[in-house]
Structures are given as structure tokens and as C-alpha cells.
N, C-alpha and C positions, 0 to 999 in steps of 0.2 A: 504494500500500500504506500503511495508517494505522502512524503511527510507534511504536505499541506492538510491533508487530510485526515483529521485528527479525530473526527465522531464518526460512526456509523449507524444506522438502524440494522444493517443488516451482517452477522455474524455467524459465518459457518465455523463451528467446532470439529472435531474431529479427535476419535481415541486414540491417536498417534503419540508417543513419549515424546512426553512436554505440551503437552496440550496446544499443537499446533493449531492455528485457523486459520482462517482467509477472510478480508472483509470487502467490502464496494459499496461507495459515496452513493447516497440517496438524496432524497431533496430535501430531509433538512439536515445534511452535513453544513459541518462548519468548517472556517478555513482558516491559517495561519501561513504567513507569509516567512522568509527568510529566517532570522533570528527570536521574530515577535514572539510573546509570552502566547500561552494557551487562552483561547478566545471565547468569552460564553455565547452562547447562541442564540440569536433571540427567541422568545417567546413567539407560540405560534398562534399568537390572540394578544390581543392590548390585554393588561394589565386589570383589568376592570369586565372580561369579558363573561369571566366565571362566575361572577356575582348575580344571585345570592350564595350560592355553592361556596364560593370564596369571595371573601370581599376583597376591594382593590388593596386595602393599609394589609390584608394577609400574603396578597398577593406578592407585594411592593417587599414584606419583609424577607418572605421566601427567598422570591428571586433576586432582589435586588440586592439583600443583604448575603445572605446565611449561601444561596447557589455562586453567587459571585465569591463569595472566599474562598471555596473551591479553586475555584480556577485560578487566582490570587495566589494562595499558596502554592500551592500545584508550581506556578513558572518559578516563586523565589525558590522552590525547592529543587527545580531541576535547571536555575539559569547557569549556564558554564558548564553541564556535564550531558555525557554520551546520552542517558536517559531521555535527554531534551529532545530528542528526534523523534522518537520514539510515537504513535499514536494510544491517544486514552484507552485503547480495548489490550494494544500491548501490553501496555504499563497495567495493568488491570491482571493479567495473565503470567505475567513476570517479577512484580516485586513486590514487597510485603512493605508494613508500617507505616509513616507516614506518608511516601509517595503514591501507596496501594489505597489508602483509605482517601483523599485528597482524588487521585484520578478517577476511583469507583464512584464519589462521592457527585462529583462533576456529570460524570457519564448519567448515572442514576437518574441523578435528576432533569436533566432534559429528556432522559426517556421519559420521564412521569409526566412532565408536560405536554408530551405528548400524547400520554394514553388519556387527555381529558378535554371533552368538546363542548363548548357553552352552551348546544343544542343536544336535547335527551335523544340519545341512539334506543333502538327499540332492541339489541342484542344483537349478539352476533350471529353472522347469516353462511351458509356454503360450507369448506373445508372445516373451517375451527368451528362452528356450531354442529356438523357433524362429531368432531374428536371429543368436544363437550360433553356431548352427550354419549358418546364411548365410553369415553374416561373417568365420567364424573354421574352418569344415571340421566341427569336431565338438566336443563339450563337451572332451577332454581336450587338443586341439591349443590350445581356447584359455587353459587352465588353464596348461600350458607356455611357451604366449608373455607371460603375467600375469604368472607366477614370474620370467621369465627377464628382462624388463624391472621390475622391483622389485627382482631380486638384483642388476641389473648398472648400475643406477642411479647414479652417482658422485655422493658426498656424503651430502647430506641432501635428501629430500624424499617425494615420492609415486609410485603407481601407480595412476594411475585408467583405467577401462572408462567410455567415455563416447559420448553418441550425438551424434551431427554433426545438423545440420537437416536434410540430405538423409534423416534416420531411420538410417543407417549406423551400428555401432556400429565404436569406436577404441579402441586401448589405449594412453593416452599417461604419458609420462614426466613427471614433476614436479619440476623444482629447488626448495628451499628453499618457499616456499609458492603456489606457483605451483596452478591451478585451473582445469579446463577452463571455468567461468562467464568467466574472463577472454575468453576468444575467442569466445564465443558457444555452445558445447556444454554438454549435459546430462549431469553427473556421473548413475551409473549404482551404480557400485559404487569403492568407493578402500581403498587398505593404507597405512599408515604406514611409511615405513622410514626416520623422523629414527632417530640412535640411541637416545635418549631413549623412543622407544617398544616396545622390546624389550632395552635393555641389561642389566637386572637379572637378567628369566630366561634370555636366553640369549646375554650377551655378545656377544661379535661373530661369533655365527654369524646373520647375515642371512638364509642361505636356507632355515633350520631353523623360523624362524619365518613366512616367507611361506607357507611347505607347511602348517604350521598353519594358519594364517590362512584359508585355502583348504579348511578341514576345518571354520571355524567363521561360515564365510559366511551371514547371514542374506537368503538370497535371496530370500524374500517382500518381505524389503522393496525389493531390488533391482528388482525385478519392478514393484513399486511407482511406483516411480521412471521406469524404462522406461513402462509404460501412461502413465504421467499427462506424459508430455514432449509 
């Protein structure tokens, strides 16, 4: 992958020693020029488009603040070293502690921004709504096991829907920034539940805002995701 190209949506793994992949720019890669620090990407809606779901001052703190440090750190921590070249899904698959957490952390979250549409999807439709219902019994059994592993989550971190090599789809738990790319599986679909990403509007009810989150799923793009793994 050429070093401009620093985000992907789309990530082939493979059980190859060292967890090789392959990745290829979609439309909303981001891009870095020559020496420049790692770049956050913009949002794929103003700031205020999620609202009521999210308000814009939750929005603003998300992104603006807590996504942007990310990437912040991210460049002071790899300015002047080989690492620096490197794209986010590498660094992701290659190094541990603070570089590992910083580029997951990054990566993460412009995924999440993407799986969320300011307009209510009716579910997902074709291939992944077929494996849905393989895998999981029925679309609302697997909405229940989504919810209830993101509400019961300890700590901080994620919820992702993710598809194993075998083509299997998984609903796994996420500590702190943890990423199914780390093992080899294709993020699918994922929720936030750091506090930081719902504290504003709805304080510490966690499962007030998964049910939402589940109301503003943009499964085209998840669908996306699924086909192209």
C-alpha cells in the first residue's frame, strides 16, 4: 500500500505467519503527503447531523477533541522514525503500547463514524442480512446479543460485528482499543462505548444509547464492508 494512504475500509487478512494482509483506498481514505503528521479524516456529516442521537457539543467533543488526539499523538510519537511510513492498519498489526493503542484508537474511530447515518436504515439487506440470520437466528436475536455485549462491557472500549476468515460473522468485545484487525478478522460494523462517547447526552446510561445507536446504523455501509472482505 503507497504511504499516502494511511486509512482503509477495506482489509483483507489472511492466516499467513505474521498476520499478513492486503489493503485498497476506498472513498473515504485519507491522505498524507511527504513528511506531514497523520491526518484525521473528516467526518462524513456536519457535526450536528446526528442530533438528536448525538448532539452537536457531543459530537464536537468526540471528534474534535478526544478523535483528534489520536492522531496528534500518533505523529509526535512516530515523527523521525521508520514506523512513520508505515499505514494505520500496519501499525495496528505490528506494534504494541503506545503506538498500537494511538493508531487503533485513530483507525477505530473513523470506522465508527462511519457505521452511523442521520437517517434511520431499516436493517441490513442481501449478503450480510442473509449471514445475520445464519449466524445469529434472526435480525432481532442478533441486535440483543450486540446490545447486551456493548452494555455489559467493563470499562472502556468497543462492540464490534466482525467476520472471521472462515466468512463467519462474530460479535466481539473490545477492551480499551482493542480491534478485530489485530487477530486477523474483518470489522463489519462497531459502537463506541469509551464514556467519552456518549457522556454528554446521556450520562451514564450506556444502554440508552446502544439502542440508539442500533436505530442509526448505516448498514449500506456495513454491507459494504461484509461484500468486499
Amino acid at each position: 500500500m503507497k504511504r499516502r494512504e494511511f486509512i482503509t475500509t477495506t482489509v483483507g487478512m489472511t492466516l499467513a505467519a505474521g498476520a499478513a494482509f492486503s489493503t485498497q483506498p476506498t472513498a473515504w481514505a485519507a491522505e498524507k503527503t511527504g513528511s506531514d503528521p497523520f491526518l484525521q479524516p473528516p467526518l462524513p456529516y456536519p457535526l450536528n447531523a446526528l442530533a438528536p442521537f448525538l448532539s452537536e457539543e457531543q459530537m464536537s467533543y468526540h471528534y474534535g477533541k478526544h478523535h483528534a488526539g489520536y492522531f496528534k499523538k500518533l505523529s509526535e510519537l512516530l515523527e523521525g522514525k521508520p514506523d512513520g511510513k508505515k499505514s494505520l492498519e500496519e501499525l495496528i498489526v505490528t506494534t504494541s503500547g503506545p503506538v498500537f493503542n494511538n493508531a487503533a484508537q485513530a483507525w477505530n474511530h473513523t470506522f465508527f463514524w462511519n457505521c452511523m447515518t442521520p437517517k434511520k436504515e431499516k436493517g441490513p439487506q442481501g449478503k450480510l442480512a442473509a449471514a445475520i440470520e445464519r449466524d445469529f437466528g434472526d435480525f432481532a436475536k442478533f441486535q440483543d446479543q450486540f446490545k447486551n455485549t456493548a452494555v455489559s462491557l467493563f470499562g472502556s472500549g468497543w462492540a464490534w460485528l466482525a467476520k472471521n476468515p472462515d466468512g463467519k460473522l462474530e460479535i466481539l468485545p473490545g477492551s480499551n482499543a482493542d480491534t478485530p484487525l489485530k487477530v486477523g478478522k474483518k470489522p463489519i460494523l462497531v459502537v463506541d462505548v469509551w464514556e467519552h462517547a456518549y457522556y454528554v447526552d446521556y450520562r451514564n446510561e450506556r444502554a440508552k444509547f446502544v439502542a440508539e445507536f442500533l436505530e442509526h446504523v448505516n448498514w449500506p455501509f456495513a454491507e459494504k464492508q461484509f461484500e468486499e472482505a
